[in-house]
Each structure stands twice: as C-alpha cells, then as structure tokens.
C-alpha atoms as a printed R data frame, in Angstrom:
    type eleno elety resid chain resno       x       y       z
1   ATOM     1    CA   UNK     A     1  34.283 -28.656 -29.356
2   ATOM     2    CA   UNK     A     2  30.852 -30.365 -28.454
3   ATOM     3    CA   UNK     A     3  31.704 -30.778 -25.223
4   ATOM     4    CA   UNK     A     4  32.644 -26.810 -24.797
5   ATOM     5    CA   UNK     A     5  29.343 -25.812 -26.247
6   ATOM     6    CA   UNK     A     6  27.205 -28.360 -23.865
7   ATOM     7    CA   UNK     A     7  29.427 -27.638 -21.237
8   ATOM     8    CA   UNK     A     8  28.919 -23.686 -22.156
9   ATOM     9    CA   UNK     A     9  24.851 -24.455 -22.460
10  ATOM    10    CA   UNK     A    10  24.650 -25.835 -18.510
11  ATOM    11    CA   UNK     A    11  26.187 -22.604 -17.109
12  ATOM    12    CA   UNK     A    12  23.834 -20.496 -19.173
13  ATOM    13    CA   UNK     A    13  21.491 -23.148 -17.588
14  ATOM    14    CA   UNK     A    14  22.739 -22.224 -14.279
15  ATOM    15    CA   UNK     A    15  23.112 -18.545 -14.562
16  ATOM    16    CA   UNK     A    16  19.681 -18.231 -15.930
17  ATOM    17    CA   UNK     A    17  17.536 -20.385 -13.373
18  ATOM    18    CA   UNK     A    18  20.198 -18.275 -10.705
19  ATOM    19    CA   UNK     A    19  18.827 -14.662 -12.268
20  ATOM    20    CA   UNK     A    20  15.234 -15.833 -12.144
21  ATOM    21    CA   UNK     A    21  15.344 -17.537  -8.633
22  ATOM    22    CA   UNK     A    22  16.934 -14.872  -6.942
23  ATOM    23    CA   UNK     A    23  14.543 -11.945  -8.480
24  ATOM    24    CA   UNK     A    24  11.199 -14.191  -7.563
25  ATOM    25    CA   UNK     A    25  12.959 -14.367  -4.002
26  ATOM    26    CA   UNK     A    26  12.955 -10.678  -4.337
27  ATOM    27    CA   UNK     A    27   9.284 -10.353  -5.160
28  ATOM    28    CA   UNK     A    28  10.249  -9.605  -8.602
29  ATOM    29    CA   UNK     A    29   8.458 -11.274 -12.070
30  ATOM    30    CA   UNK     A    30  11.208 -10.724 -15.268
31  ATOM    31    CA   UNK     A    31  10.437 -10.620 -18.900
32  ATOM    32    CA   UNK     A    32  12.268 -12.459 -21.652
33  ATOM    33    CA   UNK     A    33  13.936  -9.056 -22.607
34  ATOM    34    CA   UNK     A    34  15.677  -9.074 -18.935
35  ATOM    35    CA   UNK     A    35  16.839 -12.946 -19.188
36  ATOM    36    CA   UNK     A    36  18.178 -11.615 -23.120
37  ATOM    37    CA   UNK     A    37  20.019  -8.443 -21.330
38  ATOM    38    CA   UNK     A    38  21.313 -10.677 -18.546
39  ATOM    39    CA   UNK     A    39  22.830 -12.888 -20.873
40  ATOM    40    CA   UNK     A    40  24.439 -10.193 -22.903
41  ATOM    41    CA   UNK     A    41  25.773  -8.701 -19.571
42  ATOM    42    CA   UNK     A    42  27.045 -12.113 -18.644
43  ATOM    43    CA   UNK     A    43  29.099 -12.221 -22.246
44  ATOM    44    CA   UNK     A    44  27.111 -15.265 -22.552
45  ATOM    45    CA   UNK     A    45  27.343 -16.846 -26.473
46  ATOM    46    CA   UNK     A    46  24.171 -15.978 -28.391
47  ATOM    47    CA   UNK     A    47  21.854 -18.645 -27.756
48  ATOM    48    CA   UNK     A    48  17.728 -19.463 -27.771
49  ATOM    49    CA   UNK     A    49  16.886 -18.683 -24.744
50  ATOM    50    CA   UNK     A    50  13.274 -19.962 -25.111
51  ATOM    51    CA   UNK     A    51  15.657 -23.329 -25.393
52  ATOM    52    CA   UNK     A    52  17.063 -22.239 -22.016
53  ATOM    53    CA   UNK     A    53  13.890 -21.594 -20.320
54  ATOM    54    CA   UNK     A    54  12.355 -25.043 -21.603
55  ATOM    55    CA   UNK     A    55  15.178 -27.138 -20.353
56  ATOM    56    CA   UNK     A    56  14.678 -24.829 -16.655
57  ATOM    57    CA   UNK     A    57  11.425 -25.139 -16.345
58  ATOM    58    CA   UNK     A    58  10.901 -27.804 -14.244
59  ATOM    59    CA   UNK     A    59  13.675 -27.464 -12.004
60  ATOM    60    CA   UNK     A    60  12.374 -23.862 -11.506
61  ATOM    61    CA   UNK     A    61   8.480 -24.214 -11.268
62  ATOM    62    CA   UNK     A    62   9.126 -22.294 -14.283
63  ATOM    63    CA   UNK     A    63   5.523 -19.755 -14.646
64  ATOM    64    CA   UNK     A    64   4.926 -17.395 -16.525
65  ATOM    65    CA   UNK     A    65   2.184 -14.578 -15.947
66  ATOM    66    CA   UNK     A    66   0.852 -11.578 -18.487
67  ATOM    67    CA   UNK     A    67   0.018  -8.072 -18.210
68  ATOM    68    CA   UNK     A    68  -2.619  -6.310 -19.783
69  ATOM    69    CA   UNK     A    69  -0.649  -5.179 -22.701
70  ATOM    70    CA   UNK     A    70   0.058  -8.480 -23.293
71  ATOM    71    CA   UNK     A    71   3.274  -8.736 -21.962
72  ATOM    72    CA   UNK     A    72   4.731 -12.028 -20.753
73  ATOM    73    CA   UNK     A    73   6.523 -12.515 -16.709
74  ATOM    74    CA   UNK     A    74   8.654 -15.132 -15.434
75  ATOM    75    CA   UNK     A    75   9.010 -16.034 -11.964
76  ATOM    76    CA   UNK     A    76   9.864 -19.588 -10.311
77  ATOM    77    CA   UNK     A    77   7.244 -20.955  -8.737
78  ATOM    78    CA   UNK     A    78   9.552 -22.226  -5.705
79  ATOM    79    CA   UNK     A    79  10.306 -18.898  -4.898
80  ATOM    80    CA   UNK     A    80   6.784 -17.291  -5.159
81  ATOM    81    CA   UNK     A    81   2.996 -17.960  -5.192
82  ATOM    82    CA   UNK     A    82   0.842 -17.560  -8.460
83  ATOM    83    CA   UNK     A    83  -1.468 -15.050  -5.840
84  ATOM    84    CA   UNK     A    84   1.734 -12.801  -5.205
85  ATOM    85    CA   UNK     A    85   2.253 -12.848  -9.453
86  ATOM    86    CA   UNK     A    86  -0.906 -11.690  -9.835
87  ATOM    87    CA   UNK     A    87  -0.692  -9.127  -7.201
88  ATOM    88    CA   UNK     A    88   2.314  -7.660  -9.121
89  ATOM    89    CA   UNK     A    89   0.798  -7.709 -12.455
90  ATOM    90    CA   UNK     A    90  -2.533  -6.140 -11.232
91  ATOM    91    CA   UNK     A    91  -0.523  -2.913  -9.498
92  ATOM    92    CA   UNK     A    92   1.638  -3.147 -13.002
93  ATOM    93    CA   UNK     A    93  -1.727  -2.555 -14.602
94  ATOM    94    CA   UNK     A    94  -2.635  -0.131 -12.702
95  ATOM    95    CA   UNK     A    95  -6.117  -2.168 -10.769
96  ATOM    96    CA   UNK     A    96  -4.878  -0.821  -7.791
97  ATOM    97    CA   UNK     A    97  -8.809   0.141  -6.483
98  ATOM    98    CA   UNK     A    98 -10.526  -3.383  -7.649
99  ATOM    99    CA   UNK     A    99  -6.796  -4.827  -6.153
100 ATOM   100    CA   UNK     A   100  -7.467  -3.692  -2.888
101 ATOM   101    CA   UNK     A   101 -11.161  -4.517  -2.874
102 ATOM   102    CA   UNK     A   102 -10.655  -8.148  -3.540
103 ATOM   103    CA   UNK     A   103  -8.034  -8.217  -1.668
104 ATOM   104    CA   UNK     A   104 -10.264  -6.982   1.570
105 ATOM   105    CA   UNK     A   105 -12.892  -8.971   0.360
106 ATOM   106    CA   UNK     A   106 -11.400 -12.087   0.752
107 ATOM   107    CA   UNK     A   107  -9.614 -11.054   4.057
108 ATOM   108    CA   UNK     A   108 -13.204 -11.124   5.168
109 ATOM   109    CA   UNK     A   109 -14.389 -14.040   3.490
110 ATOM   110    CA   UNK     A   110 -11.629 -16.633   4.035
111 ATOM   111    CA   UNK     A   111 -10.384 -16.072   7.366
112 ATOM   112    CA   UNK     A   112 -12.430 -13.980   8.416
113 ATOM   113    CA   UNK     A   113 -10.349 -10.646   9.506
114 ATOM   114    CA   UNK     A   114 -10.251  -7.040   9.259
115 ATOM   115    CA   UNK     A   115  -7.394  -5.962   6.842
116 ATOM   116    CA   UNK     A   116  -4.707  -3.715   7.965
117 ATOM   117    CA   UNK     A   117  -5.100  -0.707   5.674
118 ATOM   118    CA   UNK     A   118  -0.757  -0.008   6.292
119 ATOM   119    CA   UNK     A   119  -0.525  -3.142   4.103
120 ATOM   120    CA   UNK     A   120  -1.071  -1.671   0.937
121 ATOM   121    CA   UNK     A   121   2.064   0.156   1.870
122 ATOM   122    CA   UNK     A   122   3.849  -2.811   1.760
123 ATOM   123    CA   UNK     A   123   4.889  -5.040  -1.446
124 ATOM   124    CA   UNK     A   124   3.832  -5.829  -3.401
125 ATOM   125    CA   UNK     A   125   1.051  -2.675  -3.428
126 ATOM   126    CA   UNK     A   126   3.826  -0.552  -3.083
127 ATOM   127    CA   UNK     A   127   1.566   2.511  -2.356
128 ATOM   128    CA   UNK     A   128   2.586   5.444  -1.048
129 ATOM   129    CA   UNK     A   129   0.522   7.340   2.033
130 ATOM   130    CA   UNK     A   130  -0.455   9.711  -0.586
131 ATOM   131    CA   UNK     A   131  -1.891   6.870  -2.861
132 ATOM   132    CA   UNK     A   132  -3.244   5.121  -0.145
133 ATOM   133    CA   UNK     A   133  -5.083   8.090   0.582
134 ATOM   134    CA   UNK     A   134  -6.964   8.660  -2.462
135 ATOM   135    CA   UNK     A   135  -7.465   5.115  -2.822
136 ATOM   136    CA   UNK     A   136  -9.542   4.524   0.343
137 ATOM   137    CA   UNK     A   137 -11.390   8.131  -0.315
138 ATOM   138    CA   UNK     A   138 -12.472   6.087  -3.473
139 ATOM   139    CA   UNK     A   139 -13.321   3.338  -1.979
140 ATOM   140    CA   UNK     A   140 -15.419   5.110   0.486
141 ATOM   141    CA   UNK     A   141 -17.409   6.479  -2.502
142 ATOM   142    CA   UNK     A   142 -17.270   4.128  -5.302
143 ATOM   143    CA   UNK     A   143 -20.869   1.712  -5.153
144 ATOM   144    CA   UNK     A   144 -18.630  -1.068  -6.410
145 ATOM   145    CA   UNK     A   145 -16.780  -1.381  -2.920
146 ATOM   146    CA   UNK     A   146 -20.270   0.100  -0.962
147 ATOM   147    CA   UNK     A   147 -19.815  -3.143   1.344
148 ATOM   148    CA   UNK     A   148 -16.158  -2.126   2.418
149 ATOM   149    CA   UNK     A   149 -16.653  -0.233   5.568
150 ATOM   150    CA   UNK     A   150 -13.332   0.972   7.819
151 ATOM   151    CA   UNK     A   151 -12.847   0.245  11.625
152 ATOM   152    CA   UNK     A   152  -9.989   1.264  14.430
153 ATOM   153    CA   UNK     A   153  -8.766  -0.264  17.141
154 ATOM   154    CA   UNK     A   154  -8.649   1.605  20.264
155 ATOM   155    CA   UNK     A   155  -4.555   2.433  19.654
156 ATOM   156    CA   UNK     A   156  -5.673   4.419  16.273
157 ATOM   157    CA   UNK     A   157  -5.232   1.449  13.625
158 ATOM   158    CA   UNK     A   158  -7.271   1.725  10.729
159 ATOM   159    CA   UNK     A   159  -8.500  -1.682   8.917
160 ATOM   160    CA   UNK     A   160 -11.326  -2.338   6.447
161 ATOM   161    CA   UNK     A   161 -13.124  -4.809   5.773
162 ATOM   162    CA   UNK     A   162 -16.042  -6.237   3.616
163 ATOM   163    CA   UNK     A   163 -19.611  -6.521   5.734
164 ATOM   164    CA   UNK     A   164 -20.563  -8.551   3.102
165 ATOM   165    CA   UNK     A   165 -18.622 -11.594   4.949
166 ATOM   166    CA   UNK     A   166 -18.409 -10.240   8.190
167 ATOM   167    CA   UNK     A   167 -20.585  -7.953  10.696
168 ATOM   168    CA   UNK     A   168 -19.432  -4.586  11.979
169 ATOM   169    CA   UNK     A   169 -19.298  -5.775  15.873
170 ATOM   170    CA   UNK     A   170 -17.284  -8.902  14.771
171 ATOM   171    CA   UNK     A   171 -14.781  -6.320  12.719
172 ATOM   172    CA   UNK     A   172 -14.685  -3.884  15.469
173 ATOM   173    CA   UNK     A   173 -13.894  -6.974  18.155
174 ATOM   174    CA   UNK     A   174 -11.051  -8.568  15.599
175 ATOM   175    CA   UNK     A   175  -9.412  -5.164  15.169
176 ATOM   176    CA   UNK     A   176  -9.277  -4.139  19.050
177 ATOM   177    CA   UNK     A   177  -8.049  -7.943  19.156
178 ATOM   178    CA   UNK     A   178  -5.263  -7.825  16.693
179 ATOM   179    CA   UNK     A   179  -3.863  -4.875  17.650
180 ATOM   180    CA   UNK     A   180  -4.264  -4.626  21.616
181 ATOM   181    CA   UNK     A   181  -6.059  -7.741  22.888
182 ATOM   182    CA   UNK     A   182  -3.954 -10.135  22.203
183 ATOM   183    CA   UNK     A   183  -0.332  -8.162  23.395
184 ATOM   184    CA   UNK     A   184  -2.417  -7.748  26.705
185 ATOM   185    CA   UNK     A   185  -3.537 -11.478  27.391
186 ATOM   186    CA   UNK     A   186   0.027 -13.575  26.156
C-alpha cells in the first residue's frame, strides 16, 4: 500500500509542477485555490498541497508573488521573470497609470528608447484602445508623470517617453529610427 500512495504522491508531483509550468508559459500567475481545484478536477486523493508545492519548488523555480489584498501567486520561475509577475499583479491591482509610468521611465533610463505606446495593448497590460486612451490623457495631465512627453515617427507611431533620461531630439531621432530608419538602411 506504501508504495501506491508514494507512487500516487509523484504524479500529483507531476501533474502539479505540469499545471503551474504550462500557465507561467502562458503568462499566467495561479493561486493555491487553482492548484486545490486542479487537483479535485484531476480526482486526485486529498492531499497537502503546501506538501506538494515544497517538494516542487526547486525543480520549478517555485515563486510566489502577492497582490494588494494580500493574496498569494504562483508561477515557475523557469517559465517567467519576477518583472513579468509583477507586471501582472500591478494591472491585477489596478496601478495601471504608475504601471505605465515606470514602465516608460525605465524604457528611457536603461536602454535608452522611446516606448511604443501599442504595447500596453499587449500582455500583460492587457488594455484596451479605450483604456489606453484615458490612460495617456492622464498621463498628459497628472504632475506625477509631467516628465513623460509623447513623440511620432514620421509613419504616425506614437511612443512616449520620460525627458527625465532622455532629450526630446534624441526621442524624436529613436522613434523615426525604430519605426522607418532602420527598414530603409538593412
């Protein structure tokens, strides 16, 4: 009977590492109320999954990450980056504004580059053209984000970035450069 129940305990293993693998591929962070509710649908024996998750962790890069509300995420850190976690929890909580802010913001700073403003259209900002919308009107008037100022390239693209870390004629020149520049000079 041992053997069953350890035998049993490694598929669980499995399964489990499996479910939270393939949603971190997916850009996806689960709570412990998922892994319990994927177990049940899996007709799995009752078991601790804490126990589970302890014996995974390693192999996984188990993380975990938590929301405002105090809420606790798993992902595998083989799948996805601590900075992508946190961009998911932050549009969970709703930051979307200071999100995009620091996001632009270090766009500027680290590499330096104008930021695509499409890409908060994208996961894991999700945002809609609508939301977009209203988001970047805020920005444009909020003195929090006063250093965020928006360019185009000459095809109509819209990017932003922070003049705090990088001057207007620099932004201007990196946006003509990402969008038509470098197509025209292979």
């Amino acid at each position: 009977m041992g053997d069953y129940m350890d035998e049993n305990i490694d598929y669980l293993q499995e399964d489990v590492a499996d479910f939270i693998t393939l949603n971190s591929r997916d850009g996806k962070i689960v709570t412990l109320e998922e892994i319990e509710t994927f177990i049940n649908n899996e007709e799995k024996d009752p078991t601790d999954v804490t126990e589970i998750l302890e014996s995974i962790k390693s192999e996984l890069d188990l993380k975990t990450i938590d929301d405002s509300e105090g809420n606790t995420f798993y992902y595998s850190g083989n799948e996805m980056t601590d900075k992508y976690a946190g961009i998911i929890i932050r549009v969970k909580n709703k930051d979307i504004l200071k999100l995009i802010g620091d996001t632009v913001r270090e766009e500027s700073r680290r590499y330096p580059r104008p930021t695509y403003v499409t890409m908060f259209n994208l996961p894991p900002y999700n945002l809609t053209e609508g939301e977009l919308e209203d988001m970047l009107a805020e920005l444009s008037i909020d003195s929090e984000y006063r250093d965020l100022k928006f360019t185009h390239a000459s095809n109509g693209t819209v990017f932003v970035y922070s003049n705090k870390h990088m001057s207007k004629g620099y932004a201007d020149y990196l946006a003509e450069w990402i969008e038509v520049g470098q197509d025209e000079n292979p």
